[in-house]
PDB file as gemmi writes it, atoms N, CA and C in Angstrom:
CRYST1    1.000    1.000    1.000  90.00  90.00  90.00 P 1                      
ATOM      1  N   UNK A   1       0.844  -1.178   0.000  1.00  0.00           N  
ATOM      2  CA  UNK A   1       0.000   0.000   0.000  1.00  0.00           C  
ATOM      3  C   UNK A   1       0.890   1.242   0.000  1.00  0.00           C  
ATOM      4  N   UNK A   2       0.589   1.900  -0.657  1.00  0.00           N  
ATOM      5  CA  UNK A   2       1.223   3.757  -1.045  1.00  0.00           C  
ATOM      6  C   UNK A   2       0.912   4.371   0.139  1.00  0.00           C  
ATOM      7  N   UNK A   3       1.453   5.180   0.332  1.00  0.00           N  
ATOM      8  CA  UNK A   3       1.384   6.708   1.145  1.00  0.00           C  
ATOM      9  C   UNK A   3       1.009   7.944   0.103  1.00  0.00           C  
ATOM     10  N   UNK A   4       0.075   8.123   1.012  1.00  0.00           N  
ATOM     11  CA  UNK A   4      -0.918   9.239   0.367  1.00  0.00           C  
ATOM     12  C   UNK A   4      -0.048  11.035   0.263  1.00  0.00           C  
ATOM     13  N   UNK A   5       0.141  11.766  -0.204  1.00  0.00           N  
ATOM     14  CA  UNK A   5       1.025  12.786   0.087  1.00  0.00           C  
ATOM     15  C   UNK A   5       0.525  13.973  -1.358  1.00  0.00           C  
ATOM     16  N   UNK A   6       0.866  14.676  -0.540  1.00  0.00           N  
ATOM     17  CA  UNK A   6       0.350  16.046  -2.005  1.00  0.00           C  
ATOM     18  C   UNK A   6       1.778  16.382  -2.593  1.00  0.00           C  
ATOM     19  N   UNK A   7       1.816  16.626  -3.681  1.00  0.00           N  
ATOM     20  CA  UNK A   7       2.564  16.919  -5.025  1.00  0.00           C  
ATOM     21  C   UNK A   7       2.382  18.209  -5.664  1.00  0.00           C  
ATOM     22  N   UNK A   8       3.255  18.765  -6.019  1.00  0.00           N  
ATOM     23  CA  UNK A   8       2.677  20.116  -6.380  1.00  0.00           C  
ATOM     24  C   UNK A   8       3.758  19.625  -8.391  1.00  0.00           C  
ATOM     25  N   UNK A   9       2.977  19.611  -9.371  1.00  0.00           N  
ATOM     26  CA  UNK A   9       3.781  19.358 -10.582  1.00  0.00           C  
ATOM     27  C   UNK A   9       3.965  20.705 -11.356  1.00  0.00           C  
ATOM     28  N   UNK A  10       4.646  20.733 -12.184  1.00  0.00           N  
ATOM     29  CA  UNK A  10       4.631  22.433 -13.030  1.00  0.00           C  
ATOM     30  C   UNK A  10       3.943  21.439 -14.371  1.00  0.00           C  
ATOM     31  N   UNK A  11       3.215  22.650 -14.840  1.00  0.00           N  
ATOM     32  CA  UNK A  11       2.182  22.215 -16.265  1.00  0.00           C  
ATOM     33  C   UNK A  11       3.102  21.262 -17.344  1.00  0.00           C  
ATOM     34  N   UNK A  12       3.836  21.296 -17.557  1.00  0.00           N  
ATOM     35  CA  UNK A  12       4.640  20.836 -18.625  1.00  0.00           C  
ATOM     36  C   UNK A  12       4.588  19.504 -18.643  1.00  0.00           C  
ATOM     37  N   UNK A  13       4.973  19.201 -16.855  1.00  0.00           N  
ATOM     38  CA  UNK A  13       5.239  17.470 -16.713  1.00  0.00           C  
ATOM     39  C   UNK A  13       3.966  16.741 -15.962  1.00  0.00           C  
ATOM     40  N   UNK A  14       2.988  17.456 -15.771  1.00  0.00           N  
ATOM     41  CA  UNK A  14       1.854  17.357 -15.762  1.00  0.00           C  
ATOM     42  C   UNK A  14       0.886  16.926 -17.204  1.00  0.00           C  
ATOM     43  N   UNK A  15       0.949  17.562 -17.842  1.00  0.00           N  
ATOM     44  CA  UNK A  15       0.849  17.195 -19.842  1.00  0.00           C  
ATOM     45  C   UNK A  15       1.534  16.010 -19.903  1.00  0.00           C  
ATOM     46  N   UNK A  16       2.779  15.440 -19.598  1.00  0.00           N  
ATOM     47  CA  UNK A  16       2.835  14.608 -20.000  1.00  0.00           C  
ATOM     48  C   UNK A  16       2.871  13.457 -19.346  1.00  0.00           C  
ATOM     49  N   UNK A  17       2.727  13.554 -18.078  1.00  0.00           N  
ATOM     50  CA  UNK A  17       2.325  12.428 -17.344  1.00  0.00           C  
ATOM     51  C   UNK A  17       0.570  12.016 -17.483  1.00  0.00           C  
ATOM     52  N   UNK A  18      -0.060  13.007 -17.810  1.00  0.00           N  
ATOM     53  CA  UNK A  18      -1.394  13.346 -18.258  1.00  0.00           C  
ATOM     54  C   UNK A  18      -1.397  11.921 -19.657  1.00  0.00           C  
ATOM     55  N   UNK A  19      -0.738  12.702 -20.321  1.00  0.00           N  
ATOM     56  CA  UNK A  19      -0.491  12.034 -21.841  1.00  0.00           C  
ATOM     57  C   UNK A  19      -0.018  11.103 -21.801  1.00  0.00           C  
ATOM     58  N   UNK A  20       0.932  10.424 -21.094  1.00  0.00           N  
ATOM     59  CA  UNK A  20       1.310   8.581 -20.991  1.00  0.00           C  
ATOM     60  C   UNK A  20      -0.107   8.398 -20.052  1.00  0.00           C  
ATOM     61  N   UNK A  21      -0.387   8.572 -19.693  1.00  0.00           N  
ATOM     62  CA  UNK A  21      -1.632   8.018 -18.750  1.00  0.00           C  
ATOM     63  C   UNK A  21      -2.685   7.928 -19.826  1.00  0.00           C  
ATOM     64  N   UNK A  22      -3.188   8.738 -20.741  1.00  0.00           N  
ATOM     65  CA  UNK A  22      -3.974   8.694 -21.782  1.00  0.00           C  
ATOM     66  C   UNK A  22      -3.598   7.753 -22.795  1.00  0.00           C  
ATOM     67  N   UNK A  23      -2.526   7.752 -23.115  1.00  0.00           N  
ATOM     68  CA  UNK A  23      -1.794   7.005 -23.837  1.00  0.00           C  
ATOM     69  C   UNK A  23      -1.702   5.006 -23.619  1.00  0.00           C  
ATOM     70  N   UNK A  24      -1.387   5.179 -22.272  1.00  0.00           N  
ATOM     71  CA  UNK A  24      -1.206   3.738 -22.549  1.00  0.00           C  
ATOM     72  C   UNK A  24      -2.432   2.739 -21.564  1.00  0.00           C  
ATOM     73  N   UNK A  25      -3.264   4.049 -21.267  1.00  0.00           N  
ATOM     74  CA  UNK A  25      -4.815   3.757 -20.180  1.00  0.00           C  
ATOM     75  C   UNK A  25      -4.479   2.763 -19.114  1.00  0.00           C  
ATOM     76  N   UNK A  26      -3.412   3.366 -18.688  1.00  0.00           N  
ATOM     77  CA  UNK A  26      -2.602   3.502 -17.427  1.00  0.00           C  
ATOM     78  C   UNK A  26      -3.314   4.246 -16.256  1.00  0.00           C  
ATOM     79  N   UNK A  27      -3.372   3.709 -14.932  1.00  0.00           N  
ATOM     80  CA  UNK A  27      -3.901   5.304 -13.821  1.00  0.00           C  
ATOM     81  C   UNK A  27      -2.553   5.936 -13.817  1.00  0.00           C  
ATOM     82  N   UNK A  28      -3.174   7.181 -13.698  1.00  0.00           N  
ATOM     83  CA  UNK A  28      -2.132   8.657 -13.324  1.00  0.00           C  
ATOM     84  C   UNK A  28      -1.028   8.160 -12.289  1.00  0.00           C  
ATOM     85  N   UNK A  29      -1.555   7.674 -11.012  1.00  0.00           N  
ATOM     86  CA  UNK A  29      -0.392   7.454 -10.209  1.00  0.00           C  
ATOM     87  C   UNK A  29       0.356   6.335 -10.297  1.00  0.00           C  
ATOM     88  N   UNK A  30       0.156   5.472 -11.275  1.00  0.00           N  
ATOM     89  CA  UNK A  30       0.998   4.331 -11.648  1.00  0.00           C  
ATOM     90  C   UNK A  30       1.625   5.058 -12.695  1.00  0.00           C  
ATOM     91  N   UNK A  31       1.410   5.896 -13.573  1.00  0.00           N  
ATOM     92  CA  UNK A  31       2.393   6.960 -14.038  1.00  0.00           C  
ATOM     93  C   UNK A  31       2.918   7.449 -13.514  1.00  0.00           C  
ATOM     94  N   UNK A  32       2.938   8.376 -12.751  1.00  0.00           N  
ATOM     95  CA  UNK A  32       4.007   9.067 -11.563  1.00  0.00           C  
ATOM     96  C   UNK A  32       5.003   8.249 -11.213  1.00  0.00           C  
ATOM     97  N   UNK A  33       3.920   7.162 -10.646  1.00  0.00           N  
ATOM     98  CA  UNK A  33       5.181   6.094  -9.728  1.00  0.00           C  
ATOM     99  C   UNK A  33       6.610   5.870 -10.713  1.00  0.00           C  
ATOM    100  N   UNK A  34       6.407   5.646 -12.023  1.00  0.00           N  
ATOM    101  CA  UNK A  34       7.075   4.898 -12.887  1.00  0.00           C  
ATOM    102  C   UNK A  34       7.902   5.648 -13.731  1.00  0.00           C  
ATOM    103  N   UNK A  35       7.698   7.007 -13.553  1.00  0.00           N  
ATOM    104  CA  UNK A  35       8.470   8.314 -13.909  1.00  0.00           C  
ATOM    105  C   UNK A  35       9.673   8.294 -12.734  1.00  0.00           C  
ATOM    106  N   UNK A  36       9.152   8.625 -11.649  1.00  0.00           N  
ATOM    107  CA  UNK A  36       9.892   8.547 -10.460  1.00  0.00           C  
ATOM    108  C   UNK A  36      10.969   7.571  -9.924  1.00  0.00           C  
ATOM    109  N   UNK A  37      10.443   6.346 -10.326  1.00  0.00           N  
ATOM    110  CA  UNK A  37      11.228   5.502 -10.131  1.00  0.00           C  
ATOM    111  C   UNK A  37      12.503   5.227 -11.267  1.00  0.00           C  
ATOM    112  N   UNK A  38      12.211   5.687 -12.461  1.00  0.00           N  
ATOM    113  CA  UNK A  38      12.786   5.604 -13.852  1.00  0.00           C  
ATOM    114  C   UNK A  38      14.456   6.437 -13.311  1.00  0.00           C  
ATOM    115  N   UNK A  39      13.397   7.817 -12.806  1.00  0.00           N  
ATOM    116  CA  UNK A  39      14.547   9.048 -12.920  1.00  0.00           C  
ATOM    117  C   UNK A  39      15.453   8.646 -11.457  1.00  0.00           C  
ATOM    118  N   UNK A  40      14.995   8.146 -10.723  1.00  0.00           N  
ATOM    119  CA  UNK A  40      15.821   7.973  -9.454  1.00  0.00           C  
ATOM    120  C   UNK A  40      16.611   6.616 -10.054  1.00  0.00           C  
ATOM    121  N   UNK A  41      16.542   6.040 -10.212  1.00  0.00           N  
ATOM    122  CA  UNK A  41      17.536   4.887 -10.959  1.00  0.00           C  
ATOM    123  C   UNK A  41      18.056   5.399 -11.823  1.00  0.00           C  
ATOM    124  N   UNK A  42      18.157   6.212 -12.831  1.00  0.00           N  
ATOM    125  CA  UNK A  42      19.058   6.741 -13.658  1.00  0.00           C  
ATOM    126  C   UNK A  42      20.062   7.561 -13.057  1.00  0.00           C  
ATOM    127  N   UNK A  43      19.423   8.007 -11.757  1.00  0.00           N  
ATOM    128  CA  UNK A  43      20.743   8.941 -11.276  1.00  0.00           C  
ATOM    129  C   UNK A  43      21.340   7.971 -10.356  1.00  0.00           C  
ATOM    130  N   UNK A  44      20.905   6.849  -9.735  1.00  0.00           N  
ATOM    131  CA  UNK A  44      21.567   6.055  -8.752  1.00  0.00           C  
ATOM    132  C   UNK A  44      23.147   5.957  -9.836  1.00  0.00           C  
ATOM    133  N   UNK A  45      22.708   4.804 -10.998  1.00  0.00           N  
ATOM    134  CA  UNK A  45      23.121   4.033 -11.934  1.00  0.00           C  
ATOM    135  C   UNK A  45      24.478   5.444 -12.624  1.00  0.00           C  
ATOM    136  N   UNK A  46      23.947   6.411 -12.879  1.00  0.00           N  
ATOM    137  CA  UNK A  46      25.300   7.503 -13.122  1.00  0.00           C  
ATOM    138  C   UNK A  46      26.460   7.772 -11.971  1.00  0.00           C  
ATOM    139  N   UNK A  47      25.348   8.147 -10.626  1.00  0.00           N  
ATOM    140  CA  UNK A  47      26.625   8.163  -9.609  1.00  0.00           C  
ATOM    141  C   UNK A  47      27.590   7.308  -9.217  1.00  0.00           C  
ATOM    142  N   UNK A  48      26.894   5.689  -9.503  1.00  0.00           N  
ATOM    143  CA  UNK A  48      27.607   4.153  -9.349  1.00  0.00           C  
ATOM    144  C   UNK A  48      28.647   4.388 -10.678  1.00  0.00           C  
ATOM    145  N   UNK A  49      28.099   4.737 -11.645  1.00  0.00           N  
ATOM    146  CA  UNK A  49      29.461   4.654 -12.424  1.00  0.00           C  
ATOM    147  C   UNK A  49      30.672   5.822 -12.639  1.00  0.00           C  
ATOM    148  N   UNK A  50      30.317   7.053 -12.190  1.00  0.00           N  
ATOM    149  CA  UNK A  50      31.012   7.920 -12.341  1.00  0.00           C  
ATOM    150  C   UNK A  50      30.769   8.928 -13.109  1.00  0.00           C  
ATOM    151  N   UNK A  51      31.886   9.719 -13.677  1.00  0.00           N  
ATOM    152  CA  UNK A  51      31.794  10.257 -14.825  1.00  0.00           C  
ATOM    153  C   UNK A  51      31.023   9.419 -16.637  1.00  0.00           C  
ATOM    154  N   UNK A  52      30.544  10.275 -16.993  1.00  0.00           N  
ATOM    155  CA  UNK A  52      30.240   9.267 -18.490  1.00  0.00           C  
ATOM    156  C   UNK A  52      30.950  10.194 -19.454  1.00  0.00           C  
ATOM    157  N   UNK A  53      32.252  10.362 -19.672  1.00  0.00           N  
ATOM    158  CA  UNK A  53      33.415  10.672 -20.417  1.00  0.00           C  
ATOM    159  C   UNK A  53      34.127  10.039 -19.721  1.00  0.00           C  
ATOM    160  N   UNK A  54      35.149   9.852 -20.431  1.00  0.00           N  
ATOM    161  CA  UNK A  54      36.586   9.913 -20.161  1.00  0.00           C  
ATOM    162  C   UNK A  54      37.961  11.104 -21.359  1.00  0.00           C  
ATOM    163  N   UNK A  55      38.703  11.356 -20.745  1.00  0.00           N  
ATOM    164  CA  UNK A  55      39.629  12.183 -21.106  1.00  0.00           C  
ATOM    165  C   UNK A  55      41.439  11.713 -21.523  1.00  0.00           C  
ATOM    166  N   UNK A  56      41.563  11.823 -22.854  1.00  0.00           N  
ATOM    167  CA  UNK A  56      42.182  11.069 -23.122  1.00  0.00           C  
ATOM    168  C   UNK A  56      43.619  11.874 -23.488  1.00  0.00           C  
ATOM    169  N   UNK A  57      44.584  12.091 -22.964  1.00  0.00           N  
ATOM    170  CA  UNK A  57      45.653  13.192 -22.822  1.00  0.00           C  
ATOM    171  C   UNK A  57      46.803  12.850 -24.520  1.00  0.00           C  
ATOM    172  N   UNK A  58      47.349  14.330 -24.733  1.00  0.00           N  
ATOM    173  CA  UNK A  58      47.605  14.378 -25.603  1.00  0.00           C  
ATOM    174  C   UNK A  58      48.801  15.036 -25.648  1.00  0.00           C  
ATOM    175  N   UNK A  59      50.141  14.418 -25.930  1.00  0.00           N  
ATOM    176  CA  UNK A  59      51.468  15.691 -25.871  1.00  0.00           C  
ATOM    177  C   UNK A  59      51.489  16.693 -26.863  1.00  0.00           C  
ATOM    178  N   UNK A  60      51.044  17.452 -26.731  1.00  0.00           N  
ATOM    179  CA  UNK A  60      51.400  18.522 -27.858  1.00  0.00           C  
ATOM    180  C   UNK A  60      52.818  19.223 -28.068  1.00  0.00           C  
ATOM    181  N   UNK A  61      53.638  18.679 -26.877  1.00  0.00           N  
ATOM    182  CA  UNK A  61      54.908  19.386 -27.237  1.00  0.00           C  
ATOM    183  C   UNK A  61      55.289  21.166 -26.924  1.00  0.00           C  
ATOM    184  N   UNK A  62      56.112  21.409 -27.112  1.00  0.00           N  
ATOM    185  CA  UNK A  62      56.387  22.940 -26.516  1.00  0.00           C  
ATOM    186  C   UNK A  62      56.755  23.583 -27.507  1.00  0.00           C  
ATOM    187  N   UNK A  63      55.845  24.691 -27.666  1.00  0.00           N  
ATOM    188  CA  UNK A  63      56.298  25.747 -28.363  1.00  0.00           C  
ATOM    189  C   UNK A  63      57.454  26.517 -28.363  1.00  0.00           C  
ATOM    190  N   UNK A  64      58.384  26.704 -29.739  1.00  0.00           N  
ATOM    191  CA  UNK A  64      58.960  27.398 -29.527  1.00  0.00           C  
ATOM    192  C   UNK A  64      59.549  28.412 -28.875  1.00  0.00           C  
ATOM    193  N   UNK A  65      60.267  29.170 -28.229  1.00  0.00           N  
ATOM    194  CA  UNK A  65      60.111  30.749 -27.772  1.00  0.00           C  
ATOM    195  C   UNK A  65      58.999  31.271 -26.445  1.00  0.00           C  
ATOM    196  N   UNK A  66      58.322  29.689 -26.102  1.00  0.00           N  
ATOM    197  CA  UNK A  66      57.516  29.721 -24.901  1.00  0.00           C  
ATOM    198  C   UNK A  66      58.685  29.526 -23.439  1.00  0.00           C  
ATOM    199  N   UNK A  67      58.490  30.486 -22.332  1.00  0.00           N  
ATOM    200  CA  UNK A  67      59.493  30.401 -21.730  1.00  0.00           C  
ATOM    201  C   UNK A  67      58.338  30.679 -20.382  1.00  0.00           C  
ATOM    202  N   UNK A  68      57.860  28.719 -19.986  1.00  0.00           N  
ATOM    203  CA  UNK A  68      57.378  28.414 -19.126  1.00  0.00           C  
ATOM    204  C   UNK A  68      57.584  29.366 -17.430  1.00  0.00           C  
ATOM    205  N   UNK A  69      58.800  29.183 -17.330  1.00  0.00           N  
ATOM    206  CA  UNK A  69      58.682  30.050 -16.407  1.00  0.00           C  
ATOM    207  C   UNK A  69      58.286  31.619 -16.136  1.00  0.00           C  
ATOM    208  N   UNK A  70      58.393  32.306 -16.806  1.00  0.00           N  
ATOM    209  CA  UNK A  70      57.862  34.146 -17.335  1.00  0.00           C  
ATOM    210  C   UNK A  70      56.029  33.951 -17.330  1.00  0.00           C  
ATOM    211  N   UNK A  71      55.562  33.866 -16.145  1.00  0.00           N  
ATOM    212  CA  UNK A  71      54.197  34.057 -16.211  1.00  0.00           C  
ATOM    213  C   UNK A  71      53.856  35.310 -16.921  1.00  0.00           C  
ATOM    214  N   UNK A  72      54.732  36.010 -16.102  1.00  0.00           N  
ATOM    215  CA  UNK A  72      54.023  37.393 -16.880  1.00  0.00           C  
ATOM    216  C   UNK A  72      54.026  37.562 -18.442  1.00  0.00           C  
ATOM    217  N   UNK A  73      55.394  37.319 -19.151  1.00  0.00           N  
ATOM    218  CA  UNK A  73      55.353  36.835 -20.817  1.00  0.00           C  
ATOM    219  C   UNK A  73      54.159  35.869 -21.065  1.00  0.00           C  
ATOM    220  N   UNK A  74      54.346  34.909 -21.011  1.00  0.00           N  
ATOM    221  CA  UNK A  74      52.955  34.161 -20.935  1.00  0.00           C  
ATOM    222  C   UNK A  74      51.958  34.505 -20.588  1.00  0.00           C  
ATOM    223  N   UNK A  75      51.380  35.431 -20.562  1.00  0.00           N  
ATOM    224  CA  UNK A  75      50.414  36.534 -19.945  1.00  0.00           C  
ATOM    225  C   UNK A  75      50.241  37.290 -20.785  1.00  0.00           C  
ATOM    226  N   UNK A  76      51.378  37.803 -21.048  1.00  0.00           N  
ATOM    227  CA  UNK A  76      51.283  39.292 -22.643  1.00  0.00           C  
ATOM    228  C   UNK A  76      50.979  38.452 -23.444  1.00  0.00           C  
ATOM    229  N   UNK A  77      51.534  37.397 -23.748  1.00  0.00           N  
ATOM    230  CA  UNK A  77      51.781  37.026 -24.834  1.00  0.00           C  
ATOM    231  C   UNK A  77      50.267  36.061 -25.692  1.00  0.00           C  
ATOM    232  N   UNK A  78      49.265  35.469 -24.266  1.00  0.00           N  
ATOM    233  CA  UNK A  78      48.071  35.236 -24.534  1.00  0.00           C  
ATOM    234  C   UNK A  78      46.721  36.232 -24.415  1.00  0.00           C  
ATOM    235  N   UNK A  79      46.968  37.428 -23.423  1.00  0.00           N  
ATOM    236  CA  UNK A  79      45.960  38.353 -23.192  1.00  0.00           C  
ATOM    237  C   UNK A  79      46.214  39.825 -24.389  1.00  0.00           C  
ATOM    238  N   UNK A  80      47.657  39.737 -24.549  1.00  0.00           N  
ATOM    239  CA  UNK A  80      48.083  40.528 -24.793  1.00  0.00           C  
ATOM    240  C   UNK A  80      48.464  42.217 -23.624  1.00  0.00           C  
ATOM    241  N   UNK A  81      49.463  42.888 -23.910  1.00  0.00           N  
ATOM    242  CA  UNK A  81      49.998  43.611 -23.183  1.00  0.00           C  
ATOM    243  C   UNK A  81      48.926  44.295 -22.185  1.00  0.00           C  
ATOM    244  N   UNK A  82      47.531  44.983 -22.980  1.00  0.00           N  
ATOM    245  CA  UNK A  82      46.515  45.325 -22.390  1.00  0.00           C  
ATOM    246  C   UNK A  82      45.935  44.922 -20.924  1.00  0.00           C  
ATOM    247  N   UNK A  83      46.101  43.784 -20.689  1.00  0.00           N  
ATOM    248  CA  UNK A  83      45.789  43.159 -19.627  1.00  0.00           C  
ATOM    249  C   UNK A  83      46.167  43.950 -18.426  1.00  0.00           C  
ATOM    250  N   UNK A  84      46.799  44.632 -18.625  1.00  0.00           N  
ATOM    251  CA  UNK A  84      47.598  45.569 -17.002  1.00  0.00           C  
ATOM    252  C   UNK A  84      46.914  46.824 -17.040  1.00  0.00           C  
TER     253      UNK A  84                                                      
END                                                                             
């Protein structure tokens, strides 16, 4: 047995919980239920796996005339002098 509880929906997902309920002559709250349960398992099932990318690193090598240490050159040299 369910627990009875008030819901407040915004129109949008109301229409379409409306509309699978019309649709597959389903009751409304066996729609809800099955929305709810859908979206809470989809986020369980993302946090269990992590990220859904991965990042795959790439040497690009060093530029010429780049002189890692000179933040501030490296600074002009991407913002340009303006920056100050």
């Amino acid at each position: 047995m369910g627990l009875r509880t008030t819901l407040t929906l915004e129109e949008d997902v109301m229409d379409r919980l409306r509309g699978e309920a019309q649709r597959t002559g389903r009751p409304f709250k066996a729609v809800v239920n099955e929305a709810i349960r859908a979206g809470l398992e989809r986020r369980a099932l993302r946090a269990s796996r992590g990220a859904s990318f991965s990042i795959k690193p790439f040497d690009m090598g060093l530029k010429a005339g780049l002189e890692l240490d000179d933040i501030e050159g490296l600074l002009d040299r991407l913002e340009g002098a303006q920056r100050r």
